[in-house]
C-alpha positions in Angstrom: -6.2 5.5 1.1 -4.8 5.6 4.4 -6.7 2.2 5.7 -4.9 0.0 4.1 -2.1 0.6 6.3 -4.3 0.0 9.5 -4.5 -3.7 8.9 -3.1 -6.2 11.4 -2.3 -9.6 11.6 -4.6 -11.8 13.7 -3.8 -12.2 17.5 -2.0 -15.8 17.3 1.0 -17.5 18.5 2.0 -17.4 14.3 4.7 -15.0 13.4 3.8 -12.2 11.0 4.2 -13.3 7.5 3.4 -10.1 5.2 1.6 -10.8 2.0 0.4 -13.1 0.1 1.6 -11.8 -3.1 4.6 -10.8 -3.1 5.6 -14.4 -1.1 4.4 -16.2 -4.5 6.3 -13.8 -6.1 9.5 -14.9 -5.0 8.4 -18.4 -4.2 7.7 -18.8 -8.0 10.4 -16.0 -9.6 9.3 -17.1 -13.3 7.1 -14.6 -15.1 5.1 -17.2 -17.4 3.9 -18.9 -14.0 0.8 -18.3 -14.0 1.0 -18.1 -9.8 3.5 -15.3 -10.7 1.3 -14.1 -13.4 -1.9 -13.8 -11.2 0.5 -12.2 -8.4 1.7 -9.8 -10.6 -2.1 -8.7 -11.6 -3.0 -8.3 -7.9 -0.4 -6.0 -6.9 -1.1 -4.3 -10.3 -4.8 -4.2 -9.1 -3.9 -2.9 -6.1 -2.4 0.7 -7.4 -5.1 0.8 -9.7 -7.5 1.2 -7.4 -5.2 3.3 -4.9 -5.0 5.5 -8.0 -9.0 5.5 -7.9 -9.0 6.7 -4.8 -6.6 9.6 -5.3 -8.4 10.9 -8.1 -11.7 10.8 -6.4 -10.5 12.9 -3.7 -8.7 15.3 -6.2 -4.7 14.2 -6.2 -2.7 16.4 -8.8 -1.8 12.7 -10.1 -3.0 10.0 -8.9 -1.7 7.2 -10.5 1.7 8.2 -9.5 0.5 8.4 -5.6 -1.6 5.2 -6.3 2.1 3.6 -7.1 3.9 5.1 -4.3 1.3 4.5 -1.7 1.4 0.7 -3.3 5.0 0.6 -3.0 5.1 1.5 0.4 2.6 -1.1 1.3 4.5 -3.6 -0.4 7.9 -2.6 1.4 6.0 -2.2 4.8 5.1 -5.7 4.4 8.2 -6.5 3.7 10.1 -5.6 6.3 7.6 -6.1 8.5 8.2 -10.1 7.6 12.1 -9.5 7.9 11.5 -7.6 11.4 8.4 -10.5 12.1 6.6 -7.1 13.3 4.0 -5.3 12.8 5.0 -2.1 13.9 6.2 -1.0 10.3 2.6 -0.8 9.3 2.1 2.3 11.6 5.8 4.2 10.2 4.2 3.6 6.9 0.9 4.8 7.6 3.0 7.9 8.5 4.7 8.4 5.8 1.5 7.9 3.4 -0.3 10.8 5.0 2.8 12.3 3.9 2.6 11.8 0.5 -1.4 12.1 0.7 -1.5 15.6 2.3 1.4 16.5 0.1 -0.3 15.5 -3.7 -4.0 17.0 -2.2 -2.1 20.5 -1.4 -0.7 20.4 -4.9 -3.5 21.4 -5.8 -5.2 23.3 -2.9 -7.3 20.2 -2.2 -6.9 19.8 1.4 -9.4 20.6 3.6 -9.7 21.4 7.2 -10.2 17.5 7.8 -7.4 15.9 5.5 -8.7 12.4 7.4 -11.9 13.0 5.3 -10.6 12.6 2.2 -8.0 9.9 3.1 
């Protein structure tokens, strides 16, 4: 769960730019666009399959820390174009081991290596 917020934008002279989907997003705000529409089923993708993730290493629910741990992707990249950094990527990698360690103690899921199940 946590690798997603490990990625970095290639070493060039190009400023940081975020992603991909949420700049069609805005680019094309109408919801019947089917640019918007295919957006809109990434990003929905996206928390599915954080939401996976959680429940396969035990989360008391993982679809809401799917959507959390998607939102703060999305809002890391986000600022991270605003700022033109990258460095938000590492605050939110912080605070997703947060909400990771938090939802697998819930349950007394965490073990002595809480990286393992990450």
């Amino acid at each position: 769960m946590l690798a997603v917020f490990d990625w970095k934008p290639p070493e060039t002279s190009a400023p940081f730019r975020g992603c991909p989907f949420l700049n069609v997003s805005v680019e094309v705000p109408d919801p019947g666009h089917s640019a918007h529409q295919l957006a809109a089923a990434y990003k929905g993708e996206f928390a599915r399959r954080l939401s996976d993730i959680a429940r396969q290493a035990g989360a008391a629910d993982p679809e809401t820390l799917g959507e959390q741990l998607a939102l703060l992707f999305d809002g890391a990249a986000a600022r991270g174009t605003a700022l033109n950094s990258s460095h938000t990527a590492a605050c939110a990698r912080s605070i997703a081991e947060s909400l990771i360690d938090a939802a697998l103690a819930e349950v007394g899921n965490l073990p002595g290596n809480a990286d393992a199940t990450r």
